[in-house]
C-alpha positions as CSV (number, residue, x, y, z in Angstrom):
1,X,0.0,0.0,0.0
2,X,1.2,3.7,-0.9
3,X,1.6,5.1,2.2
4,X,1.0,9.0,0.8
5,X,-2.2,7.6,-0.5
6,X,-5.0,9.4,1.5
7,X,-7.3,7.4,3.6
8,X,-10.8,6.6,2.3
9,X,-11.8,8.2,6.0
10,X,-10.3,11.1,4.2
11,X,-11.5,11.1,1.0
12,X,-15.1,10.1,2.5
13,X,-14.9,13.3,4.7
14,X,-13.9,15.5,1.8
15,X,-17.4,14.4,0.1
16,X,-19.1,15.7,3.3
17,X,-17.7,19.0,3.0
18,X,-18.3,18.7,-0.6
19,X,-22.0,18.3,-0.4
20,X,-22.6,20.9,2.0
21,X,-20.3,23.0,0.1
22,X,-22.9,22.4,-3.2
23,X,-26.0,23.3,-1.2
24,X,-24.4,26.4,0.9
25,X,-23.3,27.9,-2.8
26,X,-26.3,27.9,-3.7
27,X,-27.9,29.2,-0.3
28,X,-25.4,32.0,0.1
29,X,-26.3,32.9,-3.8
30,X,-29.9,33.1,-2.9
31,X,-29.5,35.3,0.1
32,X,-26.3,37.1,-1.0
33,X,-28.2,40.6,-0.9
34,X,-29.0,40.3,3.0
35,X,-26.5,41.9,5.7
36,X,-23.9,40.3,7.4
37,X,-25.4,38.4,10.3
38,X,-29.1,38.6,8.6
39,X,-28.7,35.0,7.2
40,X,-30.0,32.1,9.1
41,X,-27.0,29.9,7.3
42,X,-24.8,30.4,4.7
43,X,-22.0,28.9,2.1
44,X,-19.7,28.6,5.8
45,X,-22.2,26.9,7.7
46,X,-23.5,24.5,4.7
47,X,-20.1,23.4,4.3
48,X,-19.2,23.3,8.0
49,X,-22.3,21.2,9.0
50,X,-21.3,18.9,6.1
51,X,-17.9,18.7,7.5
52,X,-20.0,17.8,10.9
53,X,-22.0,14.9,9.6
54,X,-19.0,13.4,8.5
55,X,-17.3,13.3,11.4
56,X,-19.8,12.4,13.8
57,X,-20.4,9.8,11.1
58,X,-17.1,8.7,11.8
59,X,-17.4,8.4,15.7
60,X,-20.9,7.5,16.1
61,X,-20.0,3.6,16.5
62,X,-21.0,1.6,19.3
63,X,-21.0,3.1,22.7
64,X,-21.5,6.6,20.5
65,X,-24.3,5.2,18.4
66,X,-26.3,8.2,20.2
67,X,-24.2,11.1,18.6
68,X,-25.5,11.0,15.5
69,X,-29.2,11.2,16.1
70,X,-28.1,13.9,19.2
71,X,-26.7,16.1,17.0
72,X,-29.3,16.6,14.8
73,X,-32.0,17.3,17.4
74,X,-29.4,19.7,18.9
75,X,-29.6,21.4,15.3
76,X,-33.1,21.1,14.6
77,X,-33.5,22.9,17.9
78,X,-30.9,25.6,16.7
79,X,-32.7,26.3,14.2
80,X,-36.1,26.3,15.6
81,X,-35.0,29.5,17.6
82,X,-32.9,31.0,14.6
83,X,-36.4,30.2,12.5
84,X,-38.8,31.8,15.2
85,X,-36.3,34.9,15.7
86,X,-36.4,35.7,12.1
87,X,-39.9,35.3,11.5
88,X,-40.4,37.9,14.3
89,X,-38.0,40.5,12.9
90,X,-39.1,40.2,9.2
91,X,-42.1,38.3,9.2
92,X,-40.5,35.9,7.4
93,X,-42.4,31.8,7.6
94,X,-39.7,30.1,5.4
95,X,-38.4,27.0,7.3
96,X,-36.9,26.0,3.6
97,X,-33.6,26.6,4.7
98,X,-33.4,25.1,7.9
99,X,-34.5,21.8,6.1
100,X,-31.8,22.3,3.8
101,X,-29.5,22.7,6.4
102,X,-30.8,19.3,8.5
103,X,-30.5,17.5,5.2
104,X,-27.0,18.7,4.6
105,X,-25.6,17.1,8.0
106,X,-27.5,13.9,7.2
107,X,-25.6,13.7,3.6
108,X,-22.7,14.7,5.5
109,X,-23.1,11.2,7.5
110,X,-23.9,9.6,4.5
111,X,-21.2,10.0,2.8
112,X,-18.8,9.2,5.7
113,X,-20.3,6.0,5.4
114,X,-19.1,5.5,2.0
115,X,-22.4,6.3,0.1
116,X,-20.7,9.3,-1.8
117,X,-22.2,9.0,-4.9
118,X,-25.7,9.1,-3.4
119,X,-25.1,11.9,-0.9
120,X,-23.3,14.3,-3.6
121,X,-26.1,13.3,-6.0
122,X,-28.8,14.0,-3.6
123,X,-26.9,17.5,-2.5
124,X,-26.9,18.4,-6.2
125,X,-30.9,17.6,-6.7
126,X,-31.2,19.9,-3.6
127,X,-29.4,22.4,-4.7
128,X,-31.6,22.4,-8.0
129,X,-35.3,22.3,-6.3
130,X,-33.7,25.2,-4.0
131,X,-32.3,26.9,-6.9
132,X,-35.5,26.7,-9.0
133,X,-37.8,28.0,-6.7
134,X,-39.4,30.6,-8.2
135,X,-40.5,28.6,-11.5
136,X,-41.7,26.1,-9.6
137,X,-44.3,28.6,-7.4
138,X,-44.8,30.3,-11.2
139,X,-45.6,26.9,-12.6
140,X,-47.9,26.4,-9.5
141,X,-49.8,29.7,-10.1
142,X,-50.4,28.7,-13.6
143,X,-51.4,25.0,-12.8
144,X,-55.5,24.9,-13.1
145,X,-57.4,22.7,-10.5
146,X,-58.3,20.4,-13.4
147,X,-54.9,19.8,-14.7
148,X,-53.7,19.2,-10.5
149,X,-56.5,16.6,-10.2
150,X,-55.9,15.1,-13.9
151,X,-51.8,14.7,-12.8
152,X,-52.9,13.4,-9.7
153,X,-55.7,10.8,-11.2
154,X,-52.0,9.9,-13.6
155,X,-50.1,9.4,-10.8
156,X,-52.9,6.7,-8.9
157,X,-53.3,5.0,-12.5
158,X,-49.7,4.7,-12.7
159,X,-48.0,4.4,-9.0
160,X,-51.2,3.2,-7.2
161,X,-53.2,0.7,-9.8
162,X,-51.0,-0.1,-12.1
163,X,-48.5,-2.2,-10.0
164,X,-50.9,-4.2,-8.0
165,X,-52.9,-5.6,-10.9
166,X,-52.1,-9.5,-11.6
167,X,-50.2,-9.9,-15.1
168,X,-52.3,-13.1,-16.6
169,X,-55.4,-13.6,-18.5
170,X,-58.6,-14.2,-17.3
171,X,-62.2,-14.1,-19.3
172,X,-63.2,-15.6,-22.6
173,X,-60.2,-16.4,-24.8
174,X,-58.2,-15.6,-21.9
175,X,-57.8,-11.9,-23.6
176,X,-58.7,-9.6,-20.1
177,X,-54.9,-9.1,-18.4
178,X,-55.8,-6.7,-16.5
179,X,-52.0,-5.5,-15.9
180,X,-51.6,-5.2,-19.7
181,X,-55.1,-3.0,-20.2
182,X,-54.2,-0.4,-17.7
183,X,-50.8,-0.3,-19.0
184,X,-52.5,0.8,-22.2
185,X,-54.4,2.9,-20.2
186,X,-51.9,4.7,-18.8
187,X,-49.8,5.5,-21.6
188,X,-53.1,6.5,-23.5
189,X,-53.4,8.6,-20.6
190,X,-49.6,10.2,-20.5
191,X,-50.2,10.6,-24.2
192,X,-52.8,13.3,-24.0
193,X,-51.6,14.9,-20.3
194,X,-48.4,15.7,-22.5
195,X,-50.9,16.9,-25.2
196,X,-52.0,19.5,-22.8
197,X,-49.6,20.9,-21.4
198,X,-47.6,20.4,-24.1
199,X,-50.5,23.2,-25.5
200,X,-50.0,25.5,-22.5
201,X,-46.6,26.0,-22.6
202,X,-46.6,27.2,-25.7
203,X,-49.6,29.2,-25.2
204,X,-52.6,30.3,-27.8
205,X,-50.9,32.5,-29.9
206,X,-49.0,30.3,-31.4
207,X,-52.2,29.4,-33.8
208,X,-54.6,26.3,-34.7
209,X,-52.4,24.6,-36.6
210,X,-50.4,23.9,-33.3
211,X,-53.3,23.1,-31.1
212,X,-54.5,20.5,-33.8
213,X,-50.7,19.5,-33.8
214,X,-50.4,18.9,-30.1
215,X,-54.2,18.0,-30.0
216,X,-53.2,14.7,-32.1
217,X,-51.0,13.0,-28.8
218,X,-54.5,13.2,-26.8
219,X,-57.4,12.7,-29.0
220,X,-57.7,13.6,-32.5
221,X,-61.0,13.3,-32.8
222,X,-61.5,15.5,-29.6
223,X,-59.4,18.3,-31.5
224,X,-61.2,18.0,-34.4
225,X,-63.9,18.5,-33.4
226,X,-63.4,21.1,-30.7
227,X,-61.6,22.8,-34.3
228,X,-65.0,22.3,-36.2
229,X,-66.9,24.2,-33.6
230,X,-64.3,27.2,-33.9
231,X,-64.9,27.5,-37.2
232,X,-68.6,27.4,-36.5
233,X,-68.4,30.3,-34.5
234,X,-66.1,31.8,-36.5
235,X,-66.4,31.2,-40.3
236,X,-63.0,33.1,-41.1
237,X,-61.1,30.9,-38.7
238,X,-62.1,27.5,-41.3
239,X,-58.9,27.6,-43.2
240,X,-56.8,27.8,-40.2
241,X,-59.4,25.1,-38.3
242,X,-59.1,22.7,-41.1
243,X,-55.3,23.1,-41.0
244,X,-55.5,22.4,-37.3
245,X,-57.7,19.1,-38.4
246,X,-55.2,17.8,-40.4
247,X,-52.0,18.1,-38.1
248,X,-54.3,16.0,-35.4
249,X,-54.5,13.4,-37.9
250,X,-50.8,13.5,-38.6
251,X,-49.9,13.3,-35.4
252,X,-52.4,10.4,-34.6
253,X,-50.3,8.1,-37.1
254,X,-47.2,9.2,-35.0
255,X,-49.0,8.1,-31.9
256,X,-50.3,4.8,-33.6
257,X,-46.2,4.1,-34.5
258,X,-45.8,4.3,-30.5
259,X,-48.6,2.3,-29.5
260,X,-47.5,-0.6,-32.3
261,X,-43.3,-0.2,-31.1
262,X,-44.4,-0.3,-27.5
263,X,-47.2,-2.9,-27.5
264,X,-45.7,-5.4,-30.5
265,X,-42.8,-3.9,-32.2
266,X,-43.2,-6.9,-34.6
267,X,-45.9,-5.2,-36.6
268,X,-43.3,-1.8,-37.3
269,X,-42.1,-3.4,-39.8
270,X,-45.3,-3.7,-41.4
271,X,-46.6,0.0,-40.4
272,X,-44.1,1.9,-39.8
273,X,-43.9,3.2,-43.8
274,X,-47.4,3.4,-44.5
275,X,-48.2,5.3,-41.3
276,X,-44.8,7.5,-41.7
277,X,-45.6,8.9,-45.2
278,X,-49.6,9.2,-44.0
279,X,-48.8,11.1,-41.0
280,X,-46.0,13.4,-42.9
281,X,-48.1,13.7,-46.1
282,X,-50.9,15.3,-43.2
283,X,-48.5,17.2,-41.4
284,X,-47.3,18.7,-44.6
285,X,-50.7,19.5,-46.0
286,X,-51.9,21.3,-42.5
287,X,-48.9,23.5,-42.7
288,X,-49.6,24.5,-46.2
289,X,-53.0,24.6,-45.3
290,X,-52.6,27.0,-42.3
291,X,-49.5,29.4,-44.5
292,X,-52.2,30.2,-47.1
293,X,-55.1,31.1,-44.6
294,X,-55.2,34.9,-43.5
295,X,-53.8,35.2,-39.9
296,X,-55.8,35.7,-37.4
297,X,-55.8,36.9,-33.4
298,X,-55.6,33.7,-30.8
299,X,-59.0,33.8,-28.9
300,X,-59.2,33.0,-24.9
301,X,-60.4,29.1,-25.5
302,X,-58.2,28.4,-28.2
303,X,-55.5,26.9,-25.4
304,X,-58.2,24.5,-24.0
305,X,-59.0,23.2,-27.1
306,X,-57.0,20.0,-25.8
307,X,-58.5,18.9,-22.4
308,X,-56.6,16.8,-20.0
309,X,-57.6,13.2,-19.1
310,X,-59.5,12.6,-16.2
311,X,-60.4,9.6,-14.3
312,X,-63.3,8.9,-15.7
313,X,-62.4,8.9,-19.4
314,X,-59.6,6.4,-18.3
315,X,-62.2,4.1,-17.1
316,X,-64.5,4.3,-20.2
317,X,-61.4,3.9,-22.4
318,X,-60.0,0.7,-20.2
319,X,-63.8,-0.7,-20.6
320,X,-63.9,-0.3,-24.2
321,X,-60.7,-1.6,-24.5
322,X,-61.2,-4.6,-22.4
323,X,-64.3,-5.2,-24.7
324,X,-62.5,-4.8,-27.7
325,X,-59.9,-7.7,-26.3
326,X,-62.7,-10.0,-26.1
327,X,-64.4,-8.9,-29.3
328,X,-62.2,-9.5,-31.6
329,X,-60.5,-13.0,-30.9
330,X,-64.6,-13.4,-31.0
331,X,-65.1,-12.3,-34.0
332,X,-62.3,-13.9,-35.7
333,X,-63.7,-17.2,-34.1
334,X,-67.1,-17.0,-34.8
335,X,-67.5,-15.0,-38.3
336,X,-63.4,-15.4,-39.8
337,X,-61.7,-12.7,-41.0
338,X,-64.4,-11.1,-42.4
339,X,-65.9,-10.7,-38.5
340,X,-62.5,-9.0,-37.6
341,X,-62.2,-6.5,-40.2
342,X,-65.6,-5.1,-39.8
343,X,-65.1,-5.5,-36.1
344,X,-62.0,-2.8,-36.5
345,X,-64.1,-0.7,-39.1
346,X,-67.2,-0.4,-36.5
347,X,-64.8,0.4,-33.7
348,X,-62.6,2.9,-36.0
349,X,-65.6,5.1,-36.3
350,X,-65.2,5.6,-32.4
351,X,-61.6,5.2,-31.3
352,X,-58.7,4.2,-33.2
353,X,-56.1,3.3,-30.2
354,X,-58.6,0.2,-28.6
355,X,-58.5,-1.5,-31.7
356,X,-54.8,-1.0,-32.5
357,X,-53.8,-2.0,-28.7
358,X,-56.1,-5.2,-29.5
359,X,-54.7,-6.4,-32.5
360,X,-51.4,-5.9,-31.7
361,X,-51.7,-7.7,-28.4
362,X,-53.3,-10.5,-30.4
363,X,-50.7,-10.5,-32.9
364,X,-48.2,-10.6,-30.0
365,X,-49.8,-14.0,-28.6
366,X,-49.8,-15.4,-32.2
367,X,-53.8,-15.7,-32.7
368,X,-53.6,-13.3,-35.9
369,X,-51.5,-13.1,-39.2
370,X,-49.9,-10.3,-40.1
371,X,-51.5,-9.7,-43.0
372,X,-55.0,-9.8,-40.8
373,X,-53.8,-7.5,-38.5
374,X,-52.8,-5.0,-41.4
375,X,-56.2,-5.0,-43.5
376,X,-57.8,-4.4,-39.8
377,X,-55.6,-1.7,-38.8
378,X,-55.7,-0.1,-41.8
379,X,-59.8,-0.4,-42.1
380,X,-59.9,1.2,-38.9
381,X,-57.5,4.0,-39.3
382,X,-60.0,4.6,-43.0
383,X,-63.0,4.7,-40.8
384,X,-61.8,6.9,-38.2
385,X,-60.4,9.5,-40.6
386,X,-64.2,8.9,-42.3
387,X,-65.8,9.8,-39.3
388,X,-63.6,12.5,-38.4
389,X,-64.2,13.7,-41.9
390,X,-68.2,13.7,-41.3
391,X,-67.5,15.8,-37.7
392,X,-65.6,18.6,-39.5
393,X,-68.5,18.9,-42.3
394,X,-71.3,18.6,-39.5
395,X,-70.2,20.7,-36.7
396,X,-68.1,23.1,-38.4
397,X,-69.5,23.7,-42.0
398,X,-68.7,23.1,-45.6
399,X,-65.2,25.0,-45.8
400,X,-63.5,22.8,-42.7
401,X,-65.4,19.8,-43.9
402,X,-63.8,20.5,-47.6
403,X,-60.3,21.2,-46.3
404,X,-60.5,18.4,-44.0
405,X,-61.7,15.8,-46.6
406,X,-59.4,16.7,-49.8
407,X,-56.4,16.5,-47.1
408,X,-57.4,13.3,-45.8
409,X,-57.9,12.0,-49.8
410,X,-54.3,13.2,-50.6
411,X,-52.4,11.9,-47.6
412,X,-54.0,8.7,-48.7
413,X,-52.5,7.8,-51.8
414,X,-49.2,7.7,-50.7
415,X,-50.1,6.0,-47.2
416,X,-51.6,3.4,-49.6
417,X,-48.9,3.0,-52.3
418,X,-46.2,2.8,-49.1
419,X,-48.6,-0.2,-47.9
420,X,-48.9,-1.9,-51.1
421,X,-45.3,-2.1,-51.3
422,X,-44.8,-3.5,-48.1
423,X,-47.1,-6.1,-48.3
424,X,-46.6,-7.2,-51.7
């Protein structure tokens, strides 16, 4: 052994010091305008209460187990007085840096115990929720109660539901796995949260064509429509609308690609080209689309045009989806291939992601040919964009229903040649 080596005691203390040296920068940054004396801790006593944890770290062993856990009541009771004495000279209620300061001297310890990499990692994420504190609280002013309760209705789907459900099937054809429905169900759901928000950050101004665009990863049919009623109520905004129509649509073939590559990445190679060209040839048409309309002034409901899911559309969509699973290995026993395809063109008038989750799932298990699962997909994806056609004439008159219709009939033709030549 090298003799001038240093210690790993040593090198273990140095990461004390360095993690409360991380969080103090920042803390003596934030505060660096106060007097002299004014502060309730600073970059010194960050970095000196790292220091601390690391070497009562080092002697709390045994008989001086106690040390530890001593000092940090002695410090939480420091601070308590520091905290009370400040909020009676300037009112201020903040107890965010005493917590910061408690945490430091228990990273301190932590990394005298040899977990370095964890407590410098977990002094760096401090030092970033402390450093980002006023976009956080600007991002909370912003947040709407629905959007709260929809992340919140996410997060039980996903952290609460989700990981408790049994992975196996159960029901007719053994097709309801309940682990592998909510699954769907969840990214369904992430899908259009990101939508959303997606839509609020970049705010109304930026124009139809973007609300349809980001309207496409929650529900195009929901944008579209919402887009047809626009140009109801306003007749000049059609153009623009339709535009707005046809990036949804675009997008939706994107979405379909990550439904396919997540649930049975098999089938890309089948899909991947027809829905590519589809979606771009859409995409490309909304944006001539929306460069040739006049412009136009961002109303006050253009940036809800894309609504965030809630609870109870995740347990409509999970029903329809678990009745899809059951309804088409049904269909395909009972009435052949026939049965499935106009299975997939029935439920493509309503929703085009139960009957894509279905099929590929299906396809995944080996109870459908490729080829079957194509002519299905691709029926569905015909009817929805023939029913989505039929909302834009209905609900938002002849000019949306026109655009929306010669751009579907256009981005067809090469969706269909790209399909021919990848089945044939």
């Amino acid at each position: 052994m090298n003799p001038a080596a240093p210690s790993v005691e040593v090198l273990n203390l140095l990461a004390s010091l360095a993690a409360g040296l991380v969080i103090g920068i920042e803390r003596g940054w934030s505060q660096r305008e106060r007097d002299d004396g004014a502060r309730v801790a600073g970059l010194r006593t960050f970095s000196l209460v790292g220091l601390m944890g690391g070497v009562l770290a080092l002697v709390a062993d045994g008989a001086n187990a106690w040390v530890l856990p001593g000092a940090l009541l002695a410090l939480a009771l420091l601070l308590a007085v520091a905290s009370r004495e400040t909020a009676r000279r300037r009112g201020d209620l903040s107890i965010t840096t005493a917590v910061a300061l408690l945490l430091t001297l228990l990273l301190g310890a932590a990394a005298m115990r040899g977990h370095v990499a964890i407590a410098l990692g977990c002094a760096v994420l401090a030092a970033v929720l402390l450093d980002l504190k006023s976009t956080l609280h600007r991002w909370l002013r912003l947040l709407e109660r629905r959007e709260l309760a929809a992340a919140l209705q996410l997060l039980v789907l996903s952290v609460v539901i989700l990981p408790n459900l049994p992975d196996a099937g159960y029901g007719p054809y053994g097709a309801i796995n309940p682990y592998r429905l909510w699954w769907a169900v969840v990214l369904i759901a992430g899908l259009s949260m990101a939508g959303h928000f997606a839509m609020r950050l970049a705010g109304a101004a930026r124009g139809l064509f973007l609300a349809g665009l980001l309207g496409g990863l929650a529900s195009s049919t929901a944008a579209t429509l919402s887009l047809a009623r626009l140009a109801a109520r306003q007749p000049a905004l059609s153009g623009l609308a339709g535009a707005g129509a046809l990036a949804a649509c675009g997008v939706m073939c994107f979405r379909l690609l990550i439904l396919l590559g997540t649930i049975e990445p098999a089938l890309l190679g089948t899909f991947a080209a027809p829905l590519v060209v589809t979606g771009l040839a859409l995409l490309l048409l909304g944006a001539r689309t929306s460069r040739r309309a006049p412009p136009h002034q961002a109303g006050d409901g253009e940036s809800a045009l894309i609504a965030p899911f809630d609870l109870s559309t995740a347990l409509v969509f999970g029903a329809f989806l678990g009745v899809m699973a059951v309804a088409v290995p049904a269909a395909r026993e009972w009435l052949g291939t026939g049965g499935v395809l106009t299975l997939a063109a029935l439920s493509g008038l309503l929703d085009v992601d139960a009957i894509t989750i279905s099929i590929a799932a299906i396809h995944r298990a080996g109870g459908m040919p490729a080829q079957v699962a194509a002519a299905a997909l691709g029926l569905a994806i015909c009817a929805n964009m023939l029913a989505k056609a039929g909302i834009a004439l209905v609900a938002g008159g002849r000019a949306i229903g026109w655009t929306v219709m010669r751009g579907y009939g256009i981005a067809l033709l090469p969706g269909a040649v790209a399909a021919g030549a990848v089945l044939l």
